[in-house]
C-alpha positions in Angstrom: 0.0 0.0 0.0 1.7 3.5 -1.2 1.4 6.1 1.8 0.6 9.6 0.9 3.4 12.2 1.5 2.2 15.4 3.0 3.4 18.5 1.5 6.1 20.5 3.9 4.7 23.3 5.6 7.9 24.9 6.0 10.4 26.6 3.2 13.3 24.0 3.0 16.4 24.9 4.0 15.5 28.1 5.5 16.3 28.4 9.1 13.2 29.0 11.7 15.1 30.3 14.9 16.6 33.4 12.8 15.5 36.5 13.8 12.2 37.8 11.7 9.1 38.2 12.4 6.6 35.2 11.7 2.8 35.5 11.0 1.4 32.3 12.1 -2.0 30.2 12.1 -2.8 27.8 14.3 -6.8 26.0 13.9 -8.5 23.6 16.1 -8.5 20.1 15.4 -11.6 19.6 12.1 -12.3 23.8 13.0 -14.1 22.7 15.7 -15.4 26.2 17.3 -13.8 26.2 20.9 -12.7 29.8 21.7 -15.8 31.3 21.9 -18.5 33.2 19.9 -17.9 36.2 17.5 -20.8 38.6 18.5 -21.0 42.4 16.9 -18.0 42.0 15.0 -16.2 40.9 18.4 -15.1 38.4 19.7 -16.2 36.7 23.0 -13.8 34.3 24.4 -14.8 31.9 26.8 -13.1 29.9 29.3 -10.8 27.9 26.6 -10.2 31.0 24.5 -9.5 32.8 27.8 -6.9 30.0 28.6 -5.7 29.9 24.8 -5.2 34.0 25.0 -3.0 33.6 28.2 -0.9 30.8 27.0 0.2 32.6 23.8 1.1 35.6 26.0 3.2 34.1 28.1 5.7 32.5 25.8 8.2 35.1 25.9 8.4 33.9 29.6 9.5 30.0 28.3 11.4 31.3 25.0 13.6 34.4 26.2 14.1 34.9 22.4 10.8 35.1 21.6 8.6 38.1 21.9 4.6 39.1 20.6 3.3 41.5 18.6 -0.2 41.5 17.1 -2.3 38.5 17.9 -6.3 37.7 18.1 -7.9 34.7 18.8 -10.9 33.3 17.0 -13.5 30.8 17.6 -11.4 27.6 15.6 -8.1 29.2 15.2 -5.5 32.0 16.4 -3.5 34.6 14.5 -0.3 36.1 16.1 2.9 37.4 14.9 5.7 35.8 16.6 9.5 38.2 16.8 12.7 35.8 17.3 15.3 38.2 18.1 18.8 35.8 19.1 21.7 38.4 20.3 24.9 37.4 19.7 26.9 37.3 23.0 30.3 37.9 23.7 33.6 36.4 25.5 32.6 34.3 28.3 28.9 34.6 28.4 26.5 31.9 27.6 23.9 32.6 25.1 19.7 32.3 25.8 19.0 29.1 24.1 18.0 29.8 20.8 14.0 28.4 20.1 12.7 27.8 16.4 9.3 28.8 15.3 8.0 25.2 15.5 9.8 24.5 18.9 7.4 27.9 20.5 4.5 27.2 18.2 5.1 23.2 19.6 4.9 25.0 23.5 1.8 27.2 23.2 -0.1 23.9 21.6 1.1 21.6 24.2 0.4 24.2 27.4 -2.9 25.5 25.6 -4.3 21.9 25.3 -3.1 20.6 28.2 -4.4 23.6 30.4 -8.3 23.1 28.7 -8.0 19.4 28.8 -7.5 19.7 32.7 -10.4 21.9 32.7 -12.9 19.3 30.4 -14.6 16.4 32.0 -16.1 13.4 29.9 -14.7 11.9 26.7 -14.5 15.0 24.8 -10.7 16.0 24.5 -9.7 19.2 22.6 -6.8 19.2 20.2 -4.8 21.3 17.6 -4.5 20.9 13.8 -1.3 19.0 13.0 0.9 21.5 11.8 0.0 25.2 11.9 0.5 28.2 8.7 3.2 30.5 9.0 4.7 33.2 6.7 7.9 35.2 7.3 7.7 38.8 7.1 10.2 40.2 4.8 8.7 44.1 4.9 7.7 46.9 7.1 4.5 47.0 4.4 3.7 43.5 4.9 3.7 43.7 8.8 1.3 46.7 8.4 -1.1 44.8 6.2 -0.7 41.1 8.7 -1.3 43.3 11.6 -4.4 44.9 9.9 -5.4 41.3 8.4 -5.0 40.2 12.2 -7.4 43.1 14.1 -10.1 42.9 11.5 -10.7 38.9 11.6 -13.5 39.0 13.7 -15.1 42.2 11.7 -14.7 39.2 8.6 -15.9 36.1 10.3 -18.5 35.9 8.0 -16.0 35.7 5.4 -13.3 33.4 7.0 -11.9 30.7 5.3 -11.8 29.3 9.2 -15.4 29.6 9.3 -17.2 26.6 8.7 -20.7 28.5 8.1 -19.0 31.1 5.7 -20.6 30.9 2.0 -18.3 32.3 -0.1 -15.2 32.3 2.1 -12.6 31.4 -0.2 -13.2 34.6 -2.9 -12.7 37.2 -0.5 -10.0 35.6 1.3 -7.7 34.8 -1.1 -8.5 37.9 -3.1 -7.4 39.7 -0.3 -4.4 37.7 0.5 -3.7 37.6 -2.9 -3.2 41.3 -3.1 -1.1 41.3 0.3 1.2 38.8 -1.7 1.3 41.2 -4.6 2.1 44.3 -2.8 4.9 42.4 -1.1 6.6 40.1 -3.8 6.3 44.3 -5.9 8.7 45.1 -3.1 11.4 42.5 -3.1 11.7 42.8 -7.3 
């Protein structure tokens, strides 16, 4: 029986602990809608969102090279920007350990679910998505335009790909990721 490869999520050869900024994604396990309710254009976290919401801001106190810029949290899935800053230290001194992006995404996963599965009686068990999106910044343009995608996701839950009630998710979201892309790739040529 042949086995299906998946596709790497991550840009070969490219080294995740360097220091950028990273634009992640991480969804529930089938989008199941665990974080709360969007209500208004807002979102509502409950208890697990609540929990999910603390964990991711307290990775900078397990990863001393990692810091947090913009971030929301939805009903199925989580947007933050992640900063890996490593400073090179001199004669003598030992260096923080130096934490890739799948190492701190890896943490906040394994604290999150372990916090709400202490927290959840029965047989239901919450889980994360294998894997999780990411996309390295490469522009002060593109961080602008991630960190506006990032504060107007609940405004466009209707819209969200992440949304498993959305009708037409896929047009608007890729048109306007598709134009993100665009405006960044015009940069780098």
């Amino acid at each position: 029986m042949k086995m299906l490869r998946r596709k790497p999520n991550r840009l070969r050869n490219y080294d995740y602990s360097q220091s950028e900024y990273y634009f992640v994604t991480v969804c529930t396990m089938s989008r199941k809608e665990f974080f709360g309710d969007i209500k208004g254009a807002k979102m509502e976290p409950n208890r697990y969102g609540k929990i999910v919401e603390r964990c991711w801001y307290d990775l900078p106190r397990h990863y001393p090279n990692c810091s947090l810029d913009s971030f929301v949290i939805m009903p199925n899935h989580v947007h933050g920007v992640i900063v890996i800053g490593n400073t090179a230290v001199g004669d003598g001194f030992k260096p923080f350990p130096t934490h890739g992006l799948s190492e701190i995404v890896r943490g906040f996963k394994t604290f999150s679910s372990r916090k709400i599965n202490e927290r959840i009686f029965g047989n239901d068990r919450f889980q994360w998505q294998k894997s999780f999106y990411d996309h390295i910044v490469r522009s002060e343009k593109s961080l602008d335009l991630i960190r506006e995608y990032i504060q107007n996701n609940p405004l466009k839950w209707d819209l969200d790909r992440e949304n498993p009630l959305s009708k037409n998710f896929d047009l608007d979201h890729d048109r306007y990721w598709k134009e993100v892309y665009h405006q960044v790739e015009e940069n780098f040529v």
